[in-house]
C-alpha positions as CSV (number, residue, x, y, z in Angstrom):
1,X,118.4,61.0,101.7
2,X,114.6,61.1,102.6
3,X,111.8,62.3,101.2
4,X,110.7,65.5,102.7
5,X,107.4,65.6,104.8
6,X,104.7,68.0,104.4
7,X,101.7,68.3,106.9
8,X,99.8,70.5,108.3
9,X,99.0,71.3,111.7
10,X,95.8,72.9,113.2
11,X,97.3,73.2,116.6
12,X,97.8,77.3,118.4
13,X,101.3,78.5,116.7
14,X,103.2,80.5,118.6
15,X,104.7,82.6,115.4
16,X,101.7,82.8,113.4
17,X,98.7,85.5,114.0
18,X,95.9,85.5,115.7
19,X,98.4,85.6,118.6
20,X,95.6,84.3,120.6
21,X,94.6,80.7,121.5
22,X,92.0,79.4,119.2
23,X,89.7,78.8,122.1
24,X,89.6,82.7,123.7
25,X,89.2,83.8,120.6
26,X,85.4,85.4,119.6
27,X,85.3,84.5,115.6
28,X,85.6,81.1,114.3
29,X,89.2,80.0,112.6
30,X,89.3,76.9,110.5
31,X,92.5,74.8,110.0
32,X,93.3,73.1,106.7
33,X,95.2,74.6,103.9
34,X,92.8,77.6,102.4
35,X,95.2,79.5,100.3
36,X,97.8,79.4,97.7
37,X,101.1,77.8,98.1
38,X,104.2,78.4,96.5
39,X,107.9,77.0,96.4
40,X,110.5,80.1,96.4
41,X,113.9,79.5,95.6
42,X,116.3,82.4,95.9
43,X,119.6,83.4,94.4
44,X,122.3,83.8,97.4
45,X,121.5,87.8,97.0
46,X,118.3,88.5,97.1
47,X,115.1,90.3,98.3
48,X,113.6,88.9,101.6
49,X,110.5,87.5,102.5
50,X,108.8,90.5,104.2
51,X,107.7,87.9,107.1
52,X,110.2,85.4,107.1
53,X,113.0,88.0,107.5
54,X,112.2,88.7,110.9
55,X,113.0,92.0,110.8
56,X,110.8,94.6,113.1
57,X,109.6,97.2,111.1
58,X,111.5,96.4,108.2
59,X,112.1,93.2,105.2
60,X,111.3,92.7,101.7
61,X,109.9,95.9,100.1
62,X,108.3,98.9,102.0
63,X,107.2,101.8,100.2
64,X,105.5,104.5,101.3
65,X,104.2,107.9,99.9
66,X,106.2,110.8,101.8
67,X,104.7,114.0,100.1
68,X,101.7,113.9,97.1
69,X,99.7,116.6,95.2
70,X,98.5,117.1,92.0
71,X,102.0,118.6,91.0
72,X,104.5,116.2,92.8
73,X,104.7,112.9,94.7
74,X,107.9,112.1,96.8
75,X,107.9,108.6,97.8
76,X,110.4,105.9,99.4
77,X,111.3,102.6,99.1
78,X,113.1,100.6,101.2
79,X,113.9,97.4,100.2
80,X,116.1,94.8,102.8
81,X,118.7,92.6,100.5
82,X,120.5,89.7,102.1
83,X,123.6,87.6,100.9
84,X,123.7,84.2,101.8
85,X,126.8,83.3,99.7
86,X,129.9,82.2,101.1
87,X,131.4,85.6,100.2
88,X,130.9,89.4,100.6
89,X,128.7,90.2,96.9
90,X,128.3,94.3,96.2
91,X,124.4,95.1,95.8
92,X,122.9,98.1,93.5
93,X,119.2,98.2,94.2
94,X,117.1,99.9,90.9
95,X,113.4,100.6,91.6
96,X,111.2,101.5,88.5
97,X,107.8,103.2,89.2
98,X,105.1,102.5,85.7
99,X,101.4,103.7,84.8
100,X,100.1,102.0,81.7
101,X,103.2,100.5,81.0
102,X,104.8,104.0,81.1
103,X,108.1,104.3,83.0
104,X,107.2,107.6,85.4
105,X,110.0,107.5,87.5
106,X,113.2,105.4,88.5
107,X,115.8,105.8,90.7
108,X,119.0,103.6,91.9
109,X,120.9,103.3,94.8
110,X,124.6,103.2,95.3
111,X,126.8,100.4,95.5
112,X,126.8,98.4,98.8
113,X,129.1,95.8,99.6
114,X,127.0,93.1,101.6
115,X,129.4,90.3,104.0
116,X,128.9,86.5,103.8
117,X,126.0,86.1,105.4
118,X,125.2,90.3,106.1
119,X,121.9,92.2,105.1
120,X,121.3,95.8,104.7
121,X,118.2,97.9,104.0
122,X,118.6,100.0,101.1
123,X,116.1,103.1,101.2
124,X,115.8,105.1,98.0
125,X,113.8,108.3,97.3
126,X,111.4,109.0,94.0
127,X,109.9,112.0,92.7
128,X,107.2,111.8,90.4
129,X,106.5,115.5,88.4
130,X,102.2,115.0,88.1
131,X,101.5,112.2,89.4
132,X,98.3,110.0,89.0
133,X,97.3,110.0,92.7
134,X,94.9,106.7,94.3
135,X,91.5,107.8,95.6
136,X,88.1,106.2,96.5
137,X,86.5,107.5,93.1
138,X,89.5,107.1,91.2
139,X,92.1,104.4,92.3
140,X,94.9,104.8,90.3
141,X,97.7,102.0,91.0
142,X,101.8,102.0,89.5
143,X,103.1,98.9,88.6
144,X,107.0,99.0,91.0
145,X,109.7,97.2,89.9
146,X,112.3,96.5,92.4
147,X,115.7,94.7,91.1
148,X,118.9,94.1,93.0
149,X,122.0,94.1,90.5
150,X,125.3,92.6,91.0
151,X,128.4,93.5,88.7
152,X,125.9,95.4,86.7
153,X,123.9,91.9,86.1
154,X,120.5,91.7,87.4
155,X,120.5,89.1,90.5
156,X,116.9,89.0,91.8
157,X,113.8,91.2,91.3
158,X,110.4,91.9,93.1
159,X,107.2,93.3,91.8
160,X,104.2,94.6,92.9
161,X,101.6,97.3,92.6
162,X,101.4,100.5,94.8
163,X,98.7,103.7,95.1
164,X,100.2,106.9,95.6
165,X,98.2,108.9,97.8
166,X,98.4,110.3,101.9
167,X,96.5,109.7,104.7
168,X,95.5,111.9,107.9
169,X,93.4,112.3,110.6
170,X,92.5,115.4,112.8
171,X,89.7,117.0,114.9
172,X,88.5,119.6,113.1
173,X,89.0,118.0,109.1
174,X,88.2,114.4,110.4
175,X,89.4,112.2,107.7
176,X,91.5,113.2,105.1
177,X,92.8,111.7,101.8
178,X,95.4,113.2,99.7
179,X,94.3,117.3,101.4
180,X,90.8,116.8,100.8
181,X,88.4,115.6,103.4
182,X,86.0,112.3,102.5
183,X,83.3,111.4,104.8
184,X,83.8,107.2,104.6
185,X,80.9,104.9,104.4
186,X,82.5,101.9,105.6
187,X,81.1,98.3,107.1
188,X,83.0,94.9,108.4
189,X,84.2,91.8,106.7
190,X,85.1,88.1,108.1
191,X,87.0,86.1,105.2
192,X,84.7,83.3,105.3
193,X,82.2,81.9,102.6
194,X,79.1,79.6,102.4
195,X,80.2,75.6,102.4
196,X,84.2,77.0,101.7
197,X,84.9,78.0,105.0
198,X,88.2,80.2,104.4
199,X,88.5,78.7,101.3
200,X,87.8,81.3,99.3
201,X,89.5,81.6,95.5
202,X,90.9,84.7,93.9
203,X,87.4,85.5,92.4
204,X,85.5,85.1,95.3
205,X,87.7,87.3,97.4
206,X,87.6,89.9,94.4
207,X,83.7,89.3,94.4
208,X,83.4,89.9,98.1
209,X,85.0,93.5,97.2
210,X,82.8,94.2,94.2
211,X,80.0,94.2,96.0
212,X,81.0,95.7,98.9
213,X,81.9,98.8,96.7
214,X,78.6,98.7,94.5
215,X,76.8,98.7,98.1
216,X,78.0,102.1,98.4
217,X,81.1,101.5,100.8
218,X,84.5,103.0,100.3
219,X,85.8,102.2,103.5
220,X,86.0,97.9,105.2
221,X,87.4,97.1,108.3
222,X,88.8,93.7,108.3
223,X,89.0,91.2,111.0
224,X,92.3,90.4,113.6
225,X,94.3,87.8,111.6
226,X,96.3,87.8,108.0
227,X,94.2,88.9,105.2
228,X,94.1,87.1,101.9
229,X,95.9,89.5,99.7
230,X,93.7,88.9,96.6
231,X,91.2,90.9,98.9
232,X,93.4,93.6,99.5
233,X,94.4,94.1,95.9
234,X,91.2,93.8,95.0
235,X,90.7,96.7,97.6
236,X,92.8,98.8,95.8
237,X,91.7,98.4,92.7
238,X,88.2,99.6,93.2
239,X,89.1,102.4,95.3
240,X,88.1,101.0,98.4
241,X,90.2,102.6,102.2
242,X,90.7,99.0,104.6
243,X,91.7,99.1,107.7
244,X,93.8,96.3,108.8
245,X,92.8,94.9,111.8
246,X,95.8,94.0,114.1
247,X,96.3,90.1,114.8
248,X,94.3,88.9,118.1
C-alpha cells in the first residue's frame, strides 16, 4: 500500500470552468487552493455529487418552483440516487420542506428498485397552502430535507436551503418577480480581495454581499467561473437577484 498523494496543479483543466485557457482569458485567475475542502464518503446508495455525476441537466438535488402566489406554491424536486453496491437495493426518496423549524410540506416517492451499479432520477411534486414566498425586500428561505430510505431505514440524506419564488421576463412588464414587476438596481462582482487573492473566508464573501445590498443593489452579476457558494447563500439571504455568469 502507499500513501496517497495530494497536489495541486495550476495548469488549464480540461473538466474544470473557465473552459478557457488561462492566457485568452480577460480577468485574472489565481491557482493555489482558495476554498474549503472536504472528504465525502458515501453509503453504496446515495445522493450524487451534483458535478461529479456527470449527468447533463440533471445529479444530486434540483428543485425548482413550478407555480407560487400568495395562496399556493407548487414546486419539484428532483433528486438523482445511485447504487453502487454489488446488488439491486429498492430506494424511497422523502423530501421535507421547513420555515422556522416548522415542517410546511413533505412528500415521498414510491419505491424504486435501483440494479448494481444503476441510477435513477426521482422527481417529486410539493404543494405548499400559503407559502412564505423569497423577494428582494423580504427573502424568505425553507430549510429542504432530502433523505433516500431503504427497507424503511434511512440510507443517506442531503440538505440545503431553497427560496420559493418565480421569475420572468417580457417586453412590455420587463422584469418580473413572483407577478409583480421590480425595477433592479444591480452592479458587478469579481471574487477577489485585497492581499487574499481568491482567498476569501466565509465572512468576507458574506461581507462582500452586505455591502453590496446596503449600497442599494438588489440585483449582482457575477463573473464566468464557479462562484463561491458562501456568496450565493449569502445572496439569498439578504434578498439580493445574481445572475450567474456562464463559465468562459
Amino acid at each position: 500500500d502507499h500513501e496517497p498523494v495530494l497536489a495541486l496543479d495550476s495548469r488549464d483543466p480540461p473538466e474544470v470552468p473557465p473552459g478557457k485557457p488561462y492566457a485568452e482569458l480577460d480577468f485574472c485567475w489565481y491557482g493555489g487552493l482558495y476554498r474549503d475542502v472536504e472528504l465525502r464518503v458515501y453509503p453504496v446508495l446515495h445522493v450524487t455529487d451534483p458535478v461529479a455525476a456527470g449527468e447533463v441537466a440533471g445529479g444530486g438535488v434540483f428543485i425548482r418552483t413550478l407555480e407560487a402566489s400568495p395562496e399556493e406554491a407548487r414546486i419539484s424536486a428532483k433528486t438523482h440516487v445511485r447504487n453502487t453496491g454489488a446488488d439491486a437495493l429498492s430506494a424511497v426518496v422523502r423530501v421535507e420542506f421547513f420555515h422556522r423549524d416548522q415542517c410546511v410540506a413533505s412528500v415521498t416517492s414510491g419505491e424504486r428498485l435501483l440494479p448494481a451499479g444503476g441510477a435513477d432520477h426521482v422527481e417529486t411534486e410539493i404543494v405548499i397552502r400559503r407559502p412564505k414566498l423569497w423577494s428582494i425586500d423580504q427573502p424568505s428561505l425553507h430549510d429542504v430535507r432530502v433523505t433516500v430510505l431503504s427497507g424503511g431505514a434511512a440510507i443517506d440524506g442531503w440538505a440545503g436551503r431553497f427560496g420559493i419564488r418565480r421569475i420572468g421576463f417580457s417586453r412590455s412588464g420587463g422584469f418580473q418577480l413572483n407577478g409583480r414587476r421590480v425595477r433592479l438596481r444591480g452592479t458587478n462582482r469579481h471574487q477577489e480581495i485585497p492581499y487574499a487573492g481568491y482567498a476569501a473566508r466565509k465572512a468576507a464573501q458574506y461581507r462582500d454581499a452586505r455591502r453590496i445590498k446596503e449600497a442599494g443593489f438588489d440585483y449582482v452579476r457575477l463573473s464566468h467561473y464557479p462562484q463561491s457558494p458562501h456568496f450565493l447563500d449569502a445572496c439569498d439571504e439578504l434578498g439580493i437577484v445574481v445572475m450567474n455568469a456562464i463559465p468562459g
